[in-house]
MIBA-880569 format. One record per atom (N, C-alpha, C): residue in three letters; x, y, z. Coordinates in steps of 0.2 Angstrom, whole numbers, padded with zeros to 4 digits, always signed. Example, Ala and Ser with C-alpha at 12.3 -4.5 7.8 and 13.67 -1.06 7.14 Angstrom:
! residues 2
ALA+0066-0028+0039ALA+0062-0022+0039ALA+0066-0016+0039SER+0064-0011+0035SER+0068-0005+0036SER+0064+0000+0039
! end
This chain:
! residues 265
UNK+0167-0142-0062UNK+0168-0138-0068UNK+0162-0134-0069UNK+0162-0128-0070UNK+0156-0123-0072UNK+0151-0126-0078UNK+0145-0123-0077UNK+0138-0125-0081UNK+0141-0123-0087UNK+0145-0127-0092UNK+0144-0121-0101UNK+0138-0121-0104UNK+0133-0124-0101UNK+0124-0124-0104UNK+0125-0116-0103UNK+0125-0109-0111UNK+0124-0103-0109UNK+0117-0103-0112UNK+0114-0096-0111UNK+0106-0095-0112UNK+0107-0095-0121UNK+0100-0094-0120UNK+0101-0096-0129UNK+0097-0087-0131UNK+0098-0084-0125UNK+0095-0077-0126UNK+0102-0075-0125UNK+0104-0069-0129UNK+0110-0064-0130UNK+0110-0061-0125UNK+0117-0061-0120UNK+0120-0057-0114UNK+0117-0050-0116UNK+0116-0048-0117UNK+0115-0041-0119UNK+0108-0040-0117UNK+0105-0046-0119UNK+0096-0044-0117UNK+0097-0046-0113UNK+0100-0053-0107UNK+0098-0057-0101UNK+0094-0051-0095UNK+0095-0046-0095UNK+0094-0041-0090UNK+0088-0039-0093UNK+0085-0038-0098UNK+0080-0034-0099UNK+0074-0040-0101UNK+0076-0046-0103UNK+0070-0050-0100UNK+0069-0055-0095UNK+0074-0055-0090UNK+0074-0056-0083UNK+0068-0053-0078UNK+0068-0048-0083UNK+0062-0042-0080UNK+0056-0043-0082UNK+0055-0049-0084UNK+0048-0052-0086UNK+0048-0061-0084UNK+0055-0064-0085UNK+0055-0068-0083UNK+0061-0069-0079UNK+0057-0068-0071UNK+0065-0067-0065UNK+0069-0075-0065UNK+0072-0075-0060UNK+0076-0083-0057UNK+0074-0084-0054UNK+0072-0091-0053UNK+0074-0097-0057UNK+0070-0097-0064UNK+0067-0094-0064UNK+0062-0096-0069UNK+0065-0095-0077UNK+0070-0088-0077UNK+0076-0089-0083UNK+0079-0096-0085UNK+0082-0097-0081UNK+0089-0102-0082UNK+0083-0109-0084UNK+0075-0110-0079UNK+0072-0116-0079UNK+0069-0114-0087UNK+0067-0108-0090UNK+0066-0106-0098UNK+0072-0106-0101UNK+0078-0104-0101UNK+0083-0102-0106UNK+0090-0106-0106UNK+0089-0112-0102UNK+0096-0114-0102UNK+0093-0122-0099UNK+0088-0123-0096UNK+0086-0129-0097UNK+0080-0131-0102UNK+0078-0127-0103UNK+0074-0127-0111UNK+0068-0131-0107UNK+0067-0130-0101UNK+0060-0132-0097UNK+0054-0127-0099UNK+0052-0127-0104UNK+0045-0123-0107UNK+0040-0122-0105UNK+0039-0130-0102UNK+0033-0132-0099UNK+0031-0131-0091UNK+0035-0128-0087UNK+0038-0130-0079UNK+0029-0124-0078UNK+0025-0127-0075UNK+0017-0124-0073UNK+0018-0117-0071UNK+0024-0117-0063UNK+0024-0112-0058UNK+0026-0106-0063UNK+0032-0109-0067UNK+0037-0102-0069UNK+0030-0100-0076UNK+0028-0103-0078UNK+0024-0101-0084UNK+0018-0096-0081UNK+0016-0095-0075UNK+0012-0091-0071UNK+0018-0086-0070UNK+0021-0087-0066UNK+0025-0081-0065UNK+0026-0078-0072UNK+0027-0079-0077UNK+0029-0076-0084UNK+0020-0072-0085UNK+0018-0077-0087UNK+0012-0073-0088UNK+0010-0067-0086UNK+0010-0068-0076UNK+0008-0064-0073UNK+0012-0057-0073UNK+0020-0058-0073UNK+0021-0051-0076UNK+0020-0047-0081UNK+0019-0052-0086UNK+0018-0050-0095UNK+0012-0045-0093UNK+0007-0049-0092UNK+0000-0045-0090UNK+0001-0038-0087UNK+0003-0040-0080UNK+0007-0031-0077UNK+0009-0027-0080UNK+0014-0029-0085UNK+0018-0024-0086UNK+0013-0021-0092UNK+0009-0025-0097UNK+0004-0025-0105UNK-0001-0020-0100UNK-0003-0022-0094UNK-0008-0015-0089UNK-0005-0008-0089UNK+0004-0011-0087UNK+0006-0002-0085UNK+0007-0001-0092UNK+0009-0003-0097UNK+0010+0001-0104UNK+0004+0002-0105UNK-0002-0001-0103UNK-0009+0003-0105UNK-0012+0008-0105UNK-0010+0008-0097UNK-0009+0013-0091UNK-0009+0020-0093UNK-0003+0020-0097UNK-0002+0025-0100UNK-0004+0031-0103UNK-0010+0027-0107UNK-0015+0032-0111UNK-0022+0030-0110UNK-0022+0026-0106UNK-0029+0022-0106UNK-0034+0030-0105UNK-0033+0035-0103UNK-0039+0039-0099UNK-0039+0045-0104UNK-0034+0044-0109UNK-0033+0048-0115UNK-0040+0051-0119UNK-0042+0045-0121UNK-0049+0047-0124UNK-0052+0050-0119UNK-0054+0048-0113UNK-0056+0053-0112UNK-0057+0061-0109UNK-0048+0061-0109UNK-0048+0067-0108UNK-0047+0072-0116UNK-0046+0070-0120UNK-0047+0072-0126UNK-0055+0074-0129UNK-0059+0069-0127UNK-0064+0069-0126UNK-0069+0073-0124UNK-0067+0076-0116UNK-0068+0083-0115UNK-0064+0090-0117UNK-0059+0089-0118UNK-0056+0098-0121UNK-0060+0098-0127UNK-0062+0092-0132UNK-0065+0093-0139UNK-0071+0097-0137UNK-0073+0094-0133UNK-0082+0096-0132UNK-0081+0101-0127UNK-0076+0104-0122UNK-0074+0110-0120UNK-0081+0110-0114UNK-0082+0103-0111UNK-0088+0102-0107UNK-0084+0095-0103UNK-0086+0094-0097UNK-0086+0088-0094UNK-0092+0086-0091UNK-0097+0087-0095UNK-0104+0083-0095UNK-0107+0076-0094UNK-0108+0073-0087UNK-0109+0067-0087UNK-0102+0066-0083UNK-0098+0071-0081UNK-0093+0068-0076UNK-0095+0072-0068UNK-0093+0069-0064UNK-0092+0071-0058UNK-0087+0072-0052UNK-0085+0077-0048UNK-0079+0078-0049UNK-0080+0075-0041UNK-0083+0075-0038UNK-0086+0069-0032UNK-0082+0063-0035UNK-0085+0061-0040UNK-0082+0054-0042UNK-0075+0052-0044UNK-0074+0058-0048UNK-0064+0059-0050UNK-0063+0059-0042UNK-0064+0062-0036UNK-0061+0064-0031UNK-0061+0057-0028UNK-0067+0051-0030UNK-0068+0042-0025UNK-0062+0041-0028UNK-0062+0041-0037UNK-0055+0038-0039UNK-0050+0039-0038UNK-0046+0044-0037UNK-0043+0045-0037UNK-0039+0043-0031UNK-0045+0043-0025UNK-0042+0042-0017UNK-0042+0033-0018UNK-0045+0028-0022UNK-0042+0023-0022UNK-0037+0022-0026UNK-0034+0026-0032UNK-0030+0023-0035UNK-0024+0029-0033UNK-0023+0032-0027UNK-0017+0036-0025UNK-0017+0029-0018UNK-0022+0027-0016UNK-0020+0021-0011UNK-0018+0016-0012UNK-0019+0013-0018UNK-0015+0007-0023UNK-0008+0010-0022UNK-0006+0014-0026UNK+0000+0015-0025UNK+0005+0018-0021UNK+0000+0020-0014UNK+0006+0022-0010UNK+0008+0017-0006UNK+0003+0011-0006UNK+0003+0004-0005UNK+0009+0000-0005UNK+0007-0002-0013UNK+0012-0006-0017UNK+0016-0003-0016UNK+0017+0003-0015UNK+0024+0005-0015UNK+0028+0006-0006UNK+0023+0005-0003UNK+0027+0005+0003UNK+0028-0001+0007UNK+0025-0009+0003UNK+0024-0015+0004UNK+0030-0018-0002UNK+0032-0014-0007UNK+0038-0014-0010UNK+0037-0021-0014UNK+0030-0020-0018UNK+0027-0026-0021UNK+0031-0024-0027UNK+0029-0029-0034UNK+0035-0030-0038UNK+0028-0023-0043UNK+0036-0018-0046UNK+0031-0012-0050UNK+0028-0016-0053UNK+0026-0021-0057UNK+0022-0023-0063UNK+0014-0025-0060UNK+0014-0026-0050UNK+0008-0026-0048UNK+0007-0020-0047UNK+0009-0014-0047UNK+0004-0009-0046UNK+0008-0003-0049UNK+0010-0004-0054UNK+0014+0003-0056UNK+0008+0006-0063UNK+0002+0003-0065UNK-0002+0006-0067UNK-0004+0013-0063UNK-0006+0010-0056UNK-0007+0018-0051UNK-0002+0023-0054UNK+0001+0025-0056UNK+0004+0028-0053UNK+0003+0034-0061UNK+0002+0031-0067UNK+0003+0033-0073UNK-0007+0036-0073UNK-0010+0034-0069UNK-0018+0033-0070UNK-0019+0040-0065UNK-0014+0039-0058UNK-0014+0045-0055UNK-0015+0052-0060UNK-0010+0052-0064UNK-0008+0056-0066UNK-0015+0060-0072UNK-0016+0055-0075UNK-0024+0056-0079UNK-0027+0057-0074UNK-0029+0056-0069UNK-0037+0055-0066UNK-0037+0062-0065UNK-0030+0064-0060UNK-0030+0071-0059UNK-0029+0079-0064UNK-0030+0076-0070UNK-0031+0080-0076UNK-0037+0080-0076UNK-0039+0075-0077UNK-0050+0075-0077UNK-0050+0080-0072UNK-0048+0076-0066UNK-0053+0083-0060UNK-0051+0088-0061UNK-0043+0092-0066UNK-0042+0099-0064UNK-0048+0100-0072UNK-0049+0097-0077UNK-0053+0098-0083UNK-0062+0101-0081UNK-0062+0096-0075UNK-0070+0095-0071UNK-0072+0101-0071UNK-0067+0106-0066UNK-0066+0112-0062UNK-0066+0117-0069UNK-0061+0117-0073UNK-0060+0122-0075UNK-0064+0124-0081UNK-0067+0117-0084UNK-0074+0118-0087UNK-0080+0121-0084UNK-0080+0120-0079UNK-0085+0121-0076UNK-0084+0129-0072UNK-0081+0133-0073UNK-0081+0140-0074UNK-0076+0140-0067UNK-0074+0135-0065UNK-0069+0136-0056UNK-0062+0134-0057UNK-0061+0139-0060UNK-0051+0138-0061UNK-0049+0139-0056UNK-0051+0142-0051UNK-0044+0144-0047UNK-0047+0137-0040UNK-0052+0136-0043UNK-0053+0129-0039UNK-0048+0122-0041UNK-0046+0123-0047UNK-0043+0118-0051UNK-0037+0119-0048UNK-0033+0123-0050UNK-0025+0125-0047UNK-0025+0120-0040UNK-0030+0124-0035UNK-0029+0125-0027UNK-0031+0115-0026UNK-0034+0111-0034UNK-0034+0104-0033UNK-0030+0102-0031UNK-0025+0105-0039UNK-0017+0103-0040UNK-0015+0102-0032UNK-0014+0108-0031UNK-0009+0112-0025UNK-0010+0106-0021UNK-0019+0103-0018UNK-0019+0100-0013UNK-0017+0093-0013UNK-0017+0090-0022UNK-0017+0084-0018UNK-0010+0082-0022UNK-0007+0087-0023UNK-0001+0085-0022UNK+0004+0085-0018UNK+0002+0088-0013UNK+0005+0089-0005UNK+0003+0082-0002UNK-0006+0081-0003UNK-0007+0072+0000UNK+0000+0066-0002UNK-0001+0069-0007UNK+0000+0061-0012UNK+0011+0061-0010UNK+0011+0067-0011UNK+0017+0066-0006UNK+0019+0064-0001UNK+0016+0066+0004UNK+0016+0063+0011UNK+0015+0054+0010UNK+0008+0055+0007UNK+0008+0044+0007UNK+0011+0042+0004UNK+0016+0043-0001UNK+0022+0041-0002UNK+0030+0042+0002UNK+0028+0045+0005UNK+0035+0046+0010UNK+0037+0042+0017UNK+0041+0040+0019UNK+0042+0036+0026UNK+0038+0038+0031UNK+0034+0045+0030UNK+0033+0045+0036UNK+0025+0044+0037UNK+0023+0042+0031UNK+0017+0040+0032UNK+0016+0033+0034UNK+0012+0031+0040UNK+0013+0026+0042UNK+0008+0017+0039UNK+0013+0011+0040UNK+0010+0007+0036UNK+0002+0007+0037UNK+0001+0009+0044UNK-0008+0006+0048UNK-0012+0011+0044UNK-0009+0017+0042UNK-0014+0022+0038UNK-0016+0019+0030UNK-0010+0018+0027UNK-0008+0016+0021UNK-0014+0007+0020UNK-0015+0005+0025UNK-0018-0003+0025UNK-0025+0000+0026UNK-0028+0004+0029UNK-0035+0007+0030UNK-0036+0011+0025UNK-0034+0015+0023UNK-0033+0018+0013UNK-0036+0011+0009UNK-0032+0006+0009UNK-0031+0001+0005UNK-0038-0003+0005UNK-0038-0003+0010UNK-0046-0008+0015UNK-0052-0004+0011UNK-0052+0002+0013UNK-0058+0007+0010UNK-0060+0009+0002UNK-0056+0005-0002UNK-0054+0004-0008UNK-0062+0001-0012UNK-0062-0004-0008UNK-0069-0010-0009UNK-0075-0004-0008UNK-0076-0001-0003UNK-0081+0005-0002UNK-0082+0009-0006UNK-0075+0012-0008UNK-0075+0018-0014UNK-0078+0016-0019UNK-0075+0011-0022UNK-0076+0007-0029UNK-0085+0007-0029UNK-0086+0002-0024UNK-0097+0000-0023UNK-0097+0010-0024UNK-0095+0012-0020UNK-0100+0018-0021UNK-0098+0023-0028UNK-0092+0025-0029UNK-0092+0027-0036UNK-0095+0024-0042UNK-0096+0021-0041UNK-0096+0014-0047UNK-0105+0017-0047UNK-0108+0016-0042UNK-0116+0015-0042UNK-0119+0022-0043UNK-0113+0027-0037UNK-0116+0033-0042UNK-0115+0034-0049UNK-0110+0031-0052UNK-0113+0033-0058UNK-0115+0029-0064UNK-0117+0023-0061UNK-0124+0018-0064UNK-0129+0023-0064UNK-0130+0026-0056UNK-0138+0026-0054UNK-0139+0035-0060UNK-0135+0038-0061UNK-0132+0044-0065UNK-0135+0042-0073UNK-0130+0036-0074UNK-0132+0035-0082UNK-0139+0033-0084UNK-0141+0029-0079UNK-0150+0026-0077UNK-0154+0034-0079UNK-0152+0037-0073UNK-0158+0046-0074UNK-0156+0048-0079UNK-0152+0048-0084UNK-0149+0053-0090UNK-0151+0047-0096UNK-0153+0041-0095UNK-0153+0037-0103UNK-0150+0039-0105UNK-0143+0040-0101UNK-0135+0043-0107UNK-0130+0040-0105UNK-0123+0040-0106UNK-0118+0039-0103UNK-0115+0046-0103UNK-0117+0053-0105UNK-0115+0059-0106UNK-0107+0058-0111UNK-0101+0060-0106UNK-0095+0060-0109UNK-0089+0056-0108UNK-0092+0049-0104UNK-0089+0044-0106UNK-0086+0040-0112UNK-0080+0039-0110UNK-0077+0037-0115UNK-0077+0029-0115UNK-0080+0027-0121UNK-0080+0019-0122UNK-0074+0015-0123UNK-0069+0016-0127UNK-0062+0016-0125UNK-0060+0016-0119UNK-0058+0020-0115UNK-0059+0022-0109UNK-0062+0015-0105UNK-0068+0016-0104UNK-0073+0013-0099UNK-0070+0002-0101UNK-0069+0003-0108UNK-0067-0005-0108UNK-0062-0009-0107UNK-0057-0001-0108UNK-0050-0004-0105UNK-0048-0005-0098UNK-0053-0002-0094UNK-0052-0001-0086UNK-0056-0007-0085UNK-0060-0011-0087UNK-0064-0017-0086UNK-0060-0023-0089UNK-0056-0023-0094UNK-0050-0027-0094UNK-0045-0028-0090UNK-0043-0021-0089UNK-0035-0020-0087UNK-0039-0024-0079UNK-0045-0022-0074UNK-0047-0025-0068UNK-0045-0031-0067UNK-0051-0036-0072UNK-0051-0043-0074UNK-0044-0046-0074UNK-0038-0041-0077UNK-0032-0045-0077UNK-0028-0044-0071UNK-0031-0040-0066UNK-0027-0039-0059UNK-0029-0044-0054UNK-0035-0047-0057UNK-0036-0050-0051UNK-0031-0056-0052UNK-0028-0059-0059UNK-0024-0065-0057UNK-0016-0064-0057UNK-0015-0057-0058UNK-0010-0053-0057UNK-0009-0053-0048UNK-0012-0049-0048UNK-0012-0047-0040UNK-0012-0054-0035UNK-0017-0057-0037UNK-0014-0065-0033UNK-0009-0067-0036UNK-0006-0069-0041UNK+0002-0071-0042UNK+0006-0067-0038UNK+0007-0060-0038UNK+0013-0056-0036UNK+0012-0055-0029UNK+0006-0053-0028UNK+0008-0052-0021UNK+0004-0055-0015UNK-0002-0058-0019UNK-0004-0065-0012UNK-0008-0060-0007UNK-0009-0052-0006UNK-0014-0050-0003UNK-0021-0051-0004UNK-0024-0056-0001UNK-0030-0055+0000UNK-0037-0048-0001UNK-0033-0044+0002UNK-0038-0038+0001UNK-0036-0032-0007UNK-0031-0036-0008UNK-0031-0032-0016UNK-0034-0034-0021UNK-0033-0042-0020UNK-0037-0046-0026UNK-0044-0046-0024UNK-0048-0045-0018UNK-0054-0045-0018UNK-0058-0037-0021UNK-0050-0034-0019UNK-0053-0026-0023UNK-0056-0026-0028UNK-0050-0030-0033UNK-0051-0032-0039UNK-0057-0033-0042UNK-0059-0041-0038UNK-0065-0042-0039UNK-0072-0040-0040UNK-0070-0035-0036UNK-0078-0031-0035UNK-0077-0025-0040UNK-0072-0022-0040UNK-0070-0017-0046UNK-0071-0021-0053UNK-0071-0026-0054UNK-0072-0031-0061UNK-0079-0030-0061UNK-0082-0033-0055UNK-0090-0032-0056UNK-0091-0025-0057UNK-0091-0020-0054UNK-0091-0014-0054UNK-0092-0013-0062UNK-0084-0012-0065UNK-0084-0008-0071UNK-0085-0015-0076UNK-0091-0020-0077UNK-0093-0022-0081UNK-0102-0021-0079UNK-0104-0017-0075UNK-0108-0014-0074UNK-0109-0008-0077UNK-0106-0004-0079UNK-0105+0002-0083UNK-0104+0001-0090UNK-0100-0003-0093UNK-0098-0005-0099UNK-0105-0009-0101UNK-0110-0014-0096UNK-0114-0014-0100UNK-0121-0008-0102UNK-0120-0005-0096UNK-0125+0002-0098UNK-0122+0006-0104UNK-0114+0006-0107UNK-0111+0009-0111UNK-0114+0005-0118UNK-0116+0000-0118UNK-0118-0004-0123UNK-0126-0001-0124UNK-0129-0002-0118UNK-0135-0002-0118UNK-0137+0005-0120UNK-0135+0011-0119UNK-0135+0019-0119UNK-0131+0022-0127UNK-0130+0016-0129UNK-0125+0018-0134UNK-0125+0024-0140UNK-0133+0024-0142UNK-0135+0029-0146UNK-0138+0034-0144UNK-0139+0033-0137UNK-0144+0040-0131UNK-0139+0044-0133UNK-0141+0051-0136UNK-0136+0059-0133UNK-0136+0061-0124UNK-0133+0063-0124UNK-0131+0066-0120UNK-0135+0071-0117UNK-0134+0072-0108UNK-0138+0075-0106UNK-0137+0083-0108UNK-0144+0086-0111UNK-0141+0094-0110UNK-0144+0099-0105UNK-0139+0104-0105UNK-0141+0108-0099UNK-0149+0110-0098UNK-0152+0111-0104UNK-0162+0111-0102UNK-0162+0106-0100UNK-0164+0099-0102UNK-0162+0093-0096UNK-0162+0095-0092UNK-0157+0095-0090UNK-0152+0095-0083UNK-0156+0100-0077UNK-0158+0105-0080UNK-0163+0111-0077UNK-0168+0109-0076UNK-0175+0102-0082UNK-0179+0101-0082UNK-0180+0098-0075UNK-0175+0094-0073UNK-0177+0089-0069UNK-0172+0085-0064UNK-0166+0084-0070UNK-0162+0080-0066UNK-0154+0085-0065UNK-0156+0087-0061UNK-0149+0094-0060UNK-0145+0092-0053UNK-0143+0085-0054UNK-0139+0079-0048UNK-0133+0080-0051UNK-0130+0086-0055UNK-0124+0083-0060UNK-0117+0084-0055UNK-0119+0083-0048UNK-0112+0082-0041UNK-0111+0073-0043UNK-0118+0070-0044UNK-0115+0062-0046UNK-0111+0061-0051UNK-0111+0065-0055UNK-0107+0062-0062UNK-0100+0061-0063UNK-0098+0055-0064UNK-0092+0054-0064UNK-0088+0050-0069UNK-0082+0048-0068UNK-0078+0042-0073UNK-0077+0038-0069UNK-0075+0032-0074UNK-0076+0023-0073UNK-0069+0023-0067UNK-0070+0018-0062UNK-0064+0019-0061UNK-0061+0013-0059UNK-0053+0014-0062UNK-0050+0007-0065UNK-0048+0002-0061UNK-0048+0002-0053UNK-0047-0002-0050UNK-0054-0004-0046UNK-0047-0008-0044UNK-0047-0009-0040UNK-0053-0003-0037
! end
């Protein structure tokens, strides 16, 4: 005789929170009324989290892209540095997407892509180099196509992924060592800078639950140190202005380091 134990969730939703809480772990929540089961309350979490990441994801780079059109400057950014992030967080995702991990581990990249690469076309185009801004577009949207497509091959996609760890130490330090010479954060967005230090923090137990790659969750890790290095200079620098261009002439006219926080991995 069939189970008449029905969910106590409405046919209508079963489908749309299946997708936070998959099977078994439904029927072990919703029809065995097992609340307590360890494994499935990890699995729940860990999606909850991803998916609370990617709806972050969303806007998380907002302030600071707002940030600069107000001030009609990208001061304290570096387009060296938009270009680190960007090549780890286009690696993230052509990864997970080609390892066909669940979107809720890494479908942040993909919404973060798309801000990073507004910064950099902002970087250029404040910076009096339009026609260099376009020819960004142009380029790396020809990349990011290709690493997304079959024909890119996995062994390139896993050395991307690998080099993630390197990018992060060196972005990240350049622009420690930036804010250190400028006693400023320039135009860094705090907003910004603390949501990326959270959204990391929660990949690292994301990322081990979903996908059990060792070199992702270490990414994480170090991208966690990384951008709670930043966040504390952001605290420490808080009421310093910002560098200005006399500044910048007087002494410290390094402004190839300057860059943004970057969220990963």
């Amino acid at each position: 005789m069939e189970n008449t134990a029905t969910s106590i969730i409405p046919s209508v939703l079963e489908p749309w929170v299946q997708i936070v809480v998959p099977q078994p772990c439904y029927d072990r929540f919703f029809i065995d009324l097992d609340f307590l089961n360890v494994l499935c309350l990890k699995v729940v979490l860990s999606k909850s989290l991803g998916f609370a990441i990617i709806l972050g994801s969303v806007l998380v780079k907002l302030p600071q892209i707002l940030k600069i059109i107000s001030a009609k400057s990208a001061e304290g950014i570096s387009f060296v540095g938009v270009i680190l992030e960007l090549a780890a967080i286009s690696s993230t995702a052509a990864y997970g997407f080609a390892h066909s991990f669940p979107f809720s581990a890494y479908g942040e990249a993909l919404f973060l892509v798309i801000q990073t690469v507004l910064i950099g076309f902002l970087v250029l185009f404040f910076g009096g180099q339009a026609f260099q801004a376009f020819l960004f577009l142009a380029v790396y949207g020809g990349i990011m196509a290709y690493l997304m497509s079959p024909m890119a091959p996995l062994t390139l996609l896993a050395y991307l992924q690998a080099s993630n760890i390197i990018i992060v130490l060196a972005s990240k330090l350049i622009q420690a060592s930036t804010n250190y010479r400028n006693s400023s954060t320039g135009q860094l967005s705090a907003i910004t800078v603390g949501l990326l230090f959270l959204g990391s923090v929660a990949r690292i137990f994301t990322s081990a639950q979903e996908t059990g790659d060792q070199l992702i969750v270490l990414t994480y890790i170090v991208a966690t140190a990384c951008n709670g290095l930043i966040v504390s200079q952001m605290a420490y620098y808080w009421k310093s202005p910002p560098q200005t261009e006399e500044t910048v002439n007087r002494g410290d006219n390094c402004t190839v380091d300057k860059m943004i926080p970057l969220y990963t991995e």
